[in-house]
DRENVEX-276815 format. One record per residue (C-alpha): z, x, y. Coordinates in pm, whole numbers, plus 50000, padded with zeros to 5 digits. Example, Ala and Ser with C-alpha at 12.3 -4.5 7.8 and 13.67 -1.06 7.14 Angstrom:
BEGIN
507805123049550 507145136749894 
***
This chain:
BEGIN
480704975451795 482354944151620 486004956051493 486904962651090 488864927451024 491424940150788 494584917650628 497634941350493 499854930050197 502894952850201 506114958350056 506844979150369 508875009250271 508695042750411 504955048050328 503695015950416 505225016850755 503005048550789 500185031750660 500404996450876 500765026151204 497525043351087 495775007251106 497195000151418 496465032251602 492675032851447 490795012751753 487665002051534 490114979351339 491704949651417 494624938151172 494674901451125 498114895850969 500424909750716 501534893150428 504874905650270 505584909249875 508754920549691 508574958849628 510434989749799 512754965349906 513844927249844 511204899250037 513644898450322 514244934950397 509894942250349 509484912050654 511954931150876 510634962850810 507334948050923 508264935351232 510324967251295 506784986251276 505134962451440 507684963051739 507925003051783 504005001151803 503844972052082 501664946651822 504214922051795 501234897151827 499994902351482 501244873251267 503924886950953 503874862150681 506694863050372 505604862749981 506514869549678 509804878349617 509184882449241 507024890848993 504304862248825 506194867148484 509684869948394 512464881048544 511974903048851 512184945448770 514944964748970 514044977049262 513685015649313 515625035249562 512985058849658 513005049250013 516345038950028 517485004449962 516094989950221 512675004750199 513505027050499 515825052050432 518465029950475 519025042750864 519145012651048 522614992451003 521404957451202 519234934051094 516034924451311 517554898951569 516544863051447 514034879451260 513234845351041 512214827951356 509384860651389 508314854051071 505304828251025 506314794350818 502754795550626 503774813150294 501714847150262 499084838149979 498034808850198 497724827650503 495744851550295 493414828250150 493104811950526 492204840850754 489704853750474 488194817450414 487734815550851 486124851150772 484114852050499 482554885150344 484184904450687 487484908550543 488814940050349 492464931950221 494374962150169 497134958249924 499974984449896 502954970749698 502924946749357 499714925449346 501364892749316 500264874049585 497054886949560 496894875349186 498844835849326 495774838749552 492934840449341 495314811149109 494974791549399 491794799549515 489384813249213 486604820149481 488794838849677 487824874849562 483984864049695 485034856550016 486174895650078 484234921250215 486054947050001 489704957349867 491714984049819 494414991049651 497485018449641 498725015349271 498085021748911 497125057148749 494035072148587 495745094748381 498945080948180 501135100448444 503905076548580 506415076948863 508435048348698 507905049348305 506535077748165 502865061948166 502745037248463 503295037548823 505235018049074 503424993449216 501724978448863 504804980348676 506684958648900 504214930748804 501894942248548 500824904548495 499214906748836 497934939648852 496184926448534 494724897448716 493144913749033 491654940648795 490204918648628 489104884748850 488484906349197 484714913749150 484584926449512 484104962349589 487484974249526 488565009949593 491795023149387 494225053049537 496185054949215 499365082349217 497655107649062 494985109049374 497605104749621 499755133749460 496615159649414 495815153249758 499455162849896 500015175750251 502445209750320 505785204250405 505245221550728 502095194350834 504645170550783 506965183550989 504675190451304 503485150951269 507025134951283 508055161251603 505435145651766 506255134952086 505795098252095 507875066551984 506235059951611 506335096351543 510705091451655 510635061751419 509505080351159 511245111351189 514585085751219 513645065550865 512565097150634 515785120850779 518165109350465 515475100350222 515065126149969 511475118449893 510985131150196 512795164550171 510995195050048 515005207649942 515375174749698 516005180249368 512575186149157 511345149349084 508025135448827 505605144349146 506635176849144 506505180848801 502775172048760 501365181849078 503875208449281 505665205449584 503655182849871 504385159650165 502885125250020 502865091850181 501005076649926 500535040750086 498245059050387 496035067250131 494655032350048 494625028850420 492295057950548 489755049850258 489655013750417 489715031050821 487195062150729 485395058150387 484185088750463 487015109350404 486825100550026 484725128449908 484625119549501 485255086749324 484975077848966 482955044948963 484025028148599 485584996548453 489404997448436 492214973748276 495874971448269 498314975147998 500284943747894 501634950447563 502484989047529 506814994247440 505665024647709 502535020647862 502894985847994 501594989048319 499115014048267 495925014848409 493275023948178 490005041648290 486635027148056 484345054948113 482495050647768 482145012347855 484055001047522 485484971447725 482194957647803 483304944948132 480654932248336 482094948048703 483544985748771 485854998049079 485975029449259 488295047149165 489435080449433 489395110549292 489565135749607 489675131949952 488825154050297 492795167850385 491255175950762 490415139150825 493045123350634 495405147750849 494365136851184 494705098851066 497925110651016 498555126051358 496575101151481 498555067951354 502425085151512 500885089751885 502105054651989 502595026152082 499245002952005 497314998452364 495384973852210 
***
């Protein structure tokens, strides 16, 4: 059977590193590049982060490409700390040795547009920081949403809940402008795992702590990157998460990722029209579910409402018993 082609656009941090390992380990999929945005971490730090995952996995063959390293309007947001300043727990003191020389010299949005434009209608793009080279790629491109097989995205909300303000979450309000964009120009099947799906789909503490005692080099990687980070301490002080949803392991980024590997384990979806706050003092950022159709828009997304915890658990398992034999 012909493999899943599948390009990643990351601002690797914690979550994404355990999202780029379930790709890897899933043998029906075959990971074309990955194109690095601002995010978790500063445009330098995300393309090191990448390599570092792709190295402890033995893929160091897939291309790494650097983007964005701020937003399409204004100024760019501080970053957030939640997986350290780095975007991995801020363990590792050395930088990746001549890591510029690793990384590709096409800029990401053209390597995007490229490797879907040599594949047309067989790609599915999954995007898991800020959208912004996603939204420079459609600017560049304006038939590049056609060319896709699908996309999925980790970002936005369906319920006003936030992680960042009180209304929006992480990945959109770093660069609303572009979350704006894609939501509305990508007329592609597109499959959203906002927070609020990630969060009411949580994993127990103890699950989490059986898949990083695994006994095999990603599971050591990640048991080394989340051992200081309090998002990933059930003993942290009570956070917005916790608030809304109670206590759960999360790595929201793997969520995108095993709709896009197993579309099966998405068990409900809300199939509507959504758009993005621009203007709101608060809500900027906010995606907006149009279940009533006021918008009038002429295209809807999926967006993922609950998900099978048995599957999505042994994608889990699955993605730290490594390195990649492919």
């Amino acid at each position: 059977m012909a493999k899943k082609l599948v390009v990643i656009d990351t601002d690797c941090g914690i979550d994404d590193a355990q999202a780029i390992m379930m790709a890897l380990a899933a043998p029906h999929i075959q990971v074309l590049g990955v194109t690095c945005v601002f995010g978790n971490a500063a445009v330098e730090s995300v393309c090191q982060n990448v390599l570092r995952v792709l190295s402890v996995c033995e893929c160091e063959g897939i291309p790494v490409f650097g983007g964005s390293a701020a937003p399409l309007v204004g100024s760019s947001n501080s970053l957030s700390d939640h997986f350290g300043g780095d975007g991995l727990g801020d363990v590792i003191k050395d930088k990746v040795p001549q890591w510029e020389q690793k990384i590709q010299k096409e800029h990401a949005v053209n390597a995007m547009i490229r490797l879907v434009s040599e594949n047309q209608e067989q790609v599915s793009l999954v995007a898991l920081g800020p959208l912004t080279n996603l939204a420079l790629a459609v600017r560049l491109d304006p038939h590049f949403p056609k060319k896709l097989r699908d996309l999925y995205i980790m970002g936005g909300n369906m319920e006003g809940k936030g992680n960042m303000t009180p209304c929006a979450e992480f990945n959109f309000v770093m660069d609303p402008e572009s979350a704006y964009i894609v939501l509305e120009e990508y007329l592609c099947p597109t499959y959203i795992a906002s927070w609020e799906y990630s969060c009411r789909n949580s994993l127990t503490w103890e699950f989490f702590e059986e898949l990083v005692n695994q006994d095999a080099a990603a599971a050591r990687f990640m048991k080394m990157i989340t051992s200081k980070c309090w998002a990933y301490s059930k003993e942290a002080m009570v956070n917005k998460r916790d608030v809304y949803f109670g206590p759960g392991f999360v790595s929201y980024d793997a969520y995108a990722m095993a709709a896009c590997v197993d579309g099966s384990l998405v068990t409900e979806s809300i199939k509507c029209p959504v758009r993005v706050e621009l203007q709101g003092s608060i809500a900027r950022g906010m995606m907006v579910l149009d279940q009533t159709n006021q918008l009038k828009k002429s295209h809807s997304v999926f967006v993922l409402t609950k998900c099978d915890a048995a599957k999505f658990s042994q994608l889990l398992m699955e993605s730290l018993r490594q390195p990649c034999k492919k």
